[in-house]
C-alpha positions in Angstrom: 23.1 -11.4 -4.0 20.6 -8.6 -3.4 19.1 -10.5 -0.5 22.4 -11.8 0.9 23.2 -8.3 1.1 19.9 -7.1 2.8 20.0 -9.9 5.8 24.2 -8.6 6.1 23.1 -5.0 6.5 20.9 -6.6 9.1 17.2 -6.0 7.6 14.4 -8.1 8.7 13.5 -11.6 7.6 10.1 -9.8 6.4 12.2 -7.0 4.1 14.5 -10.0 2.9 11.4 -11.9 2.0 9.9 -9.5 0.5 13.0 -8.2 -2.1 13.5 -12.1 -2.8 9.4 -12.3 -4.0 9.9 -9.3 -6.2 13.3 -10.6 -7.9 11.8 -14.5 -8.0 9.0 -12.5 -10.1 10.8 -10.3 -12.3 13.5 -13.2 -13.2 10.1 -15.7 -14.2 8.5 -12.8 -16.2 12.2 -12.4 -17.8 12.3 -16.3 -18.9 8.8 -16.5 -20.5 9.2 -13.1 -22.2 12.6 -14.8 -23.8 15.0 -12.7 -22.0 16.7 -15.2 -19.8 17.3 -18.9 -20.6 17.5 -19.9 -16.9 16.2 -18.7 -13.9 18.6 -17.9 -11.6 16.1 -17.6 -8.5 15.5 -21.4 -9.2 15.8 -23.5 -5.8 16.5 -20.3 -3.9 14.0 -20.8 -0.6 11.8 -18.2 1.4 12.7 -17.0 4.7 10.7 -18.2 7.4 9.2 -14.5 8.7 8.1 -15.7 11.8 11.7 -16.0 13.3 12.4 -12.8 13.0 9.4 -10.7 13.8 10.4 -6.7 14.4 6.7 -5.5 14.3 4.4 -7.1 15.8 1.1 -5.8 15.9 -1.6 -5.7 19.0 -5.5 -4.9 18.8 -6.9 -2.5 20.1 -9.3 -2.4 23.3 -12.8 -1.6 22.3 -12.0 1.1 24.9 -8.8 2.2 23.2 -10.4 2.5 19.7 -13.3 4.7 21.2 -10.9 7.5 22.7 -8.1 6.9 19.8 -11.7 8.6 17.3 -12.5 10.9 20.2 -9.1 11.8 20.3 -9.2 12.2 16.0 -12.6 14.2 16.0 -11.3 16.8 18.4 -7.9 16.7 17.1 -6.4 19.2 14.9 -4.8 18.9 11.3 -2.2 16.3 11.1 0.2 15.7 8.0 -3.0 17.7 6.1 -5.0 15.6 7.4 -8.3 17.2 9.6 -9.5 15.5 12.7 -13.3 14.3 10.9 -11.6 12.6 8.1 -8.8 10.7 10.3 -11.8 9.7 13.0 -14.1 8.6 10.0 -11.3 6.4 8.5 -10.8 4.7 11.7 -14.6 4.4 12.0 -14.8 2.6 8.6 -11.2 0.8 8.6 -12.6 -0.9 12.3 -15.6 -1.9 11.0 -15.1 -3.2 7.3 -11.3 -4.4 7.9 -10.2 -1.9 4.9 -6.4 -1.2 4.6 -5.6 2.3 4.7 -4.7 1.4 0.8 -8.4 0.5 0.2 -9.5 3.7 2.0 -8.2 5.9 -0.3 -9.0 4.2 -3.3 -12.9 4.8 -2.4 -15.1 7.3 -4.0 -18.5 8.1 -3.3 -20.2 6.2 -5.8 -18.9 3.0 -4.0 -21.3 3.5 -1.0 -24.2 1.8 -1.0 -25.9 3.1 2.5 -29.4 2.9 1.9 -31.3 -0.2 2.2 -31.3 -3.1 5.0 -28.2 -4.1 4.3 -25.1 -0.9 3.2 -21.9 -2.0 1.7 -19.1 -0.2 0.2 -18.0 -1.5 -2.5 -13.8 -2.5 -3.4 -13.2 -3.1 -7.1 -10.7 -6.0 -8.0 -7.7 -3.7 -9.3 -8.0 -1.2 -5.5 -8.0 -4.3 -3.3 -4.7 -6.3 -2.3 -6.1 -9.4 -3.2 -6.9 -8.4 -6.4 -10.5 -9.5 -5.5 -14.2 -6.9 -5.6 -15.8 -7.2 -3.1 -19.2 -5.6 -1.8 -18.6 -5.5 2.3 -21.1 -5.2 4.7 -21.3 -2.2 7.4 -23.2 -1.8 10.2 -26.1 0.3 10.1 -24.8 2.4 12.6 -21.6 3.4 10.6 -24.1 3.4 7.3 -26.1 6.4 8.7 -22.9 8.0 10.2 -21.3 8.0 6.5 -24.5 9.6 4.9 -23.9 12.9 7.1 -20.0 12.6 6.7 -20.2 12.0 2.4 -23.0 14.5 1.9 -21.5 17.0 -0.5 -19.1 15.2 -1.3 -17.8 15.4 -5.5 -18.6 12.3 -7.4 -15.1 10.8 -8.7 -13.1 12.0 -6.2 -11.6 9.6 -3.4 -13.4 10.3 0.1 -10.3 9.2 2.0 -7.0 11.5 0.7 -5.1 9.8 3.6 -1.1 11.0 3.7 1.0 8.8 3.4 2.0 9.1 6.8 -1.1 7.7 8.1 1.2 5.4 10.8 2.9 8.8 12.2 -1.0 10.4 12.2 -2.0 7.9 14.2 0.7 7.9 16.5 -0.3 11.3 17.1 -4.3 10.5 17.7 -2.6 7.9 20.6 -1.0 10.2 22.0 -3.4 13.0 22.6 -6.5 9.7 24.1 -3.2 8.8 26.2 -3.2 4.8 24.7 0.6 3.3 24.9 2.1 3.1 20.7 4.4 0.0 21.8 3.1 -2.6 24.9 4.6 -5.7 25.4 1.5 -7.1 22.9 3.3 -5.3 20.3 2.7 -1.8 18.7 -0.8 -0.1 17.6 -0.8 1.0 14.0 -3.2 2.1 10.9 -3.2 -1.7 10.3 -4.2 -2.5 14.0 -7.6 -1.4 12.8 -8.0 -4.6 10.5 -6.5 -6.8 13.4 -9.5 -5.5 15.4 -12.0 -5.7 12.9 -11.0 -9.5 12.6 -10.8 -9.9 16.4 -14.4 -9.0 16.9 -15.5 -11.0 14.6 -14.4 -14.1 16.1 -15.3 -12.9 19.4 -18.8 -12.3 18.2 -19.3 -16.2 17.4 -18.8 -16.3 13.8 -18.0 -19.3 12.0 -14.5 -19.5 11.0 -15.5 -19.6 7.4 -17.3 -16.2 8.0 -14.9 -15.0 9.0 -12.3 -15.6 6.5 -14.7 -14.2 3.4 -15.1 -10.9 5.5 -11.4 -10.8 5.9 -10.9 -11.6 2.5 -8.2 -14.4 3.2 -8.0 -17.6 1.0 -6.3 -19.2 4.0 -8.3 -19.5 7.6 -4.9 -20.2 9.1 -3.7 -16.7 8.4 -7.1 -15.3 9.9 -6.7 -16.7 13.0 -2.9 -17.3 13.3 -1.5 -13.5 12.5 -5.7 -11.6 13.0 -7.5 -13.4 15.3 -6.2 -12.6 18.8 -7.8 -13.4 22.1 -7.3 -11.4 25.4 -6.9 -13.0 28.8 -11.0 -11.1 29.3 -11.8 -13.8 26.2 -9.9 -16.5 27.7 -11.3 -16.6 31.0 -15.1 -16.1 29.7 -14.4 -19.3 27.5 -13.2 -21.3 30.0 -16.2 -20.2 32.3 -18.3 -20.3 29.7 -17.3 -24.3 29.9 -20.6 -27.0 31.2 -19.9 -28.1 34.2 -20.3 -32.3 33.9 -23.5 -33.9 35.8 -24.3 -37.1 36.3 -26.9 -38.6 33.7 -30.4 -39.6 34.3 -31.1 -43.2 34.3 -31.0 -44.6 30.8 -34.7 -46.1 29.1 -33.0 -49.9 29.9 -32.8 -49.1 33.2 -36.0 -47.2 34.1 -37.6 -50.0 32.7 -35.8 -52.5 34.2 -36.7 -50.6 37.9 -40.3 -50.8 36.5 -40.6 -54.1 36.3 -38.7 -54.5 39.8 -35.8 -56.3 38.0 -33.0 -54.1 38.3 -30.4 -55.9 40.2 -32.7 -57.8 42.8 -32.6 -61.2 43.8 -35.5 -63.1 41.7 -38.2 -64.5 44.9 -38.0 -67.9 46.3 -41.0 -68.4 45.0 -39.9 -68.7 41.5 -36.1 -70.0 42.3 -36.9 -73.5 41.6 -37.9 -72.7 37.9 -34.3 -71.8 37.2 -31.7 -74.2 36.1 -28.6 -74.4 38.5 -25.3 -75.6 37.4 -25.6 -79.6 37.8 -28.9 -80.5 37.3 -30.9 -81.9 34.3 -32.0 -78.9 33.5 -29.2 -76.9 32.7 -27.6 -79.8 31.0 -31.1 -79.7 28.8 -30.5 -75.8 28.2 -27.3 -76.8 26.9 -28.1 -79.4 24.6 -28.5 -78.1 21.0 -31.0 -80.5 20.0 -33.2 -78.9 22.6 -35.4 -75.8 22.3 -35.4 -73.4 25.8 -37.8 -70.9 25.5 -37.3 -68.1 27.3 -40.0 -67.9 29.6 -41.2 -69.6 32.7 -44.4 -71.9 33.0 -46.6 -69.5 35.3 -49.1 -72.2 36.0 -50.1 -74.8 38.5 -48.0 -77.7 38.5 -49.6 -80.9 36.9 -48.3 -84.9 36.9 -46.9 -84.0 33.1 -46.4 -80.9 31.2 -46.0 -80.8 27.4 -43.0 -78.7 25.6 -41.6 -78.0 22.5 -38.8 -79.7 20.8 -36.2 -78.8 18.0 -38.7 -80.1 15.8 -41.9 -78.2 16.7 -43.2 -81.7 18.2 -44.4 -81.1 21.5 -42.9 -83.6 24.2 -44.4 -84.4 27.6 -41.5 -84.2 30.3 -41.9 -84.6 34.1 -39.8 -84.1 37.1 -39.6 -84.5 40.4 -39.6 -81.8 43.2 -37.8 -84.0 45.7 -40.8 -84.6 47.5 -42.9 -86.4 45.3 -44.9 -84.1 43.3 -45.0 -83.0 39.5 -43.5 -79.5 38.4 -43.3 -77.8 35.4 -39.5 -77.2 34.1 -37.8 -75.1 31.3 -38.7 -76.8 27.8 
């Protein structure tokens, strides 16, 4: 009835979905803990999200995201919020795919920025997946967090982000003069993760890379709702395309033109070797009680010529040239 009542009062497909999740979970916890016999969410389907989408989400430029931290570092307090702290969150939320969630549930003990390889460090309980994870940084952002987190109290989360992080950052937009809403949707806090995602793929990671960093046990929702490509991508893929040439001659054919075979009439000098339809030749070749090799006689003609039968008995057999003389023939 509760989600009847939400699509009535005309809420999204997303905020029905979600209220129908939450009730399908609290009426199964009820009926294993013995409080309800039946469950009354039984057979009642999702809401396909998709049809309905009120918010969709674009990624940022790399352009964009370097004048949005500009724009944050210069900026003055927002919603308590001073303009380091907002620029470093973006820094760190663009470069590790951290919702702002995550962010604030980070203390300095989770940074691991020494070394060839820094990480920070999500425990399973802080992550929405429910999943620890150590991610990677780049080095870049690794020695820019050392000067930002030294003096920093041990225990204490280094990202008190309001709660009105998406009005912040509406704010940080304004002042770098980058559009909130475009027709490729609006740019949000969680715009950072799309970008994060995006450059990933369009550094040439595999797929499957991709999907651990994102921390997604699907690579359809990576690259379906993450993973977008601008028209910039598009056209350097398609240019990026071989353009089809015509193949060298293939080893049967170089060596056929080696041996001066390779399509040529055989010399007249040799035509008379060859059985033509008609004569006692072919009709010998055909015979299965006969054994052709497949070779010519290179040799002078003699009066008789001896050749192999289907017995390994060698046979003498003569013909005629027409004009009287001896010459050896297929066997």
């Amino acid at each position: 009835m509760w989600v009847k009542l939400s699509r009535e009062e005309g809420r999204s497909l997303q905020t029905c979905e979600h209220h129908r999740a939450s009730i399908r979970a609290f009426c199964r916890w009820a009926r294993a803990d013995g409080r309800l016999r039946d469950d009354p969410m039984l057979g009642v389907t999702g809401f396909n999200v998709r049809e309905d989408v009120r918010h969709e989400r674009r990624v940022l430029t790399d352009d964009e995201l370097a004048r949005l931290i500009e724009s944050a570092e210069t900026g003055p307090v927002v919603y308590h919020m001073d303009g380091p702290l907002r620029a470093m969150a973006y820094r760190v939320a663009a470069a590790s795919g951290f919702r702002v969630n995550e962010l604030r549930s980070l203390p300095l003990e989770r940074f691991r920025l020494d070394g060839d390889h820094p990480s920070i460090i999500l425990k399973p309980p802080d992550a929405k997946n429910r999943r620890g994870v150590e991610q990677p940084i780049p080095r870049a952002l690794a020695d820019r967090l050392s000067r930002f987190l030294a003096g920093k109290p041990l225990g204490q989360s280094v990202f008190p982000l309001h709660h009105e992080t998406a009005k912040a950052i509406r704010v940080d937009l304004e002042r770098a003069g980058i559009p909130y809403s475009t027709d490729q949707g609006v740019a949000d806090f969680h715009s950072l993760r799309g970008y994060y995602i995006s450059a990933l793929v369009r550094s040439g990671a595999s797929i499957k890379t991709v999907q651990t960093l994102a921390r997604h046990s699907n690579p359809a929702l990576t690259l379906a709702r993450y993973a977008r490509a601008d028209v910039h991508d598009i056209i350097g893929a398609v240019e990026s395309l071989p353009e089809p040439t015509p193949r060298g001659p293939t080893p049967e054919a170089a060596r056929m033109a080696a041996t001066g075979t390779d399509g040529r009439q055989i010399s007249e000098r040799f035509a008379h070797y060859l059985p033509t339809a008609g004569d006692g030749t072919s009709r010998m070749l055909a015979e299965p009680d006969v054994f052709a090799p497949a070779c010519v006689l290179m040799f002078q003609p003699t009066d008789e010529t001896q050749v192999p039968g289907n017995d390994g008995v060698g046979r003498v057999v003569s013909a005629s040239d027409g004009h009287g003389s001896k010459t050896p023939v297929f066997g």
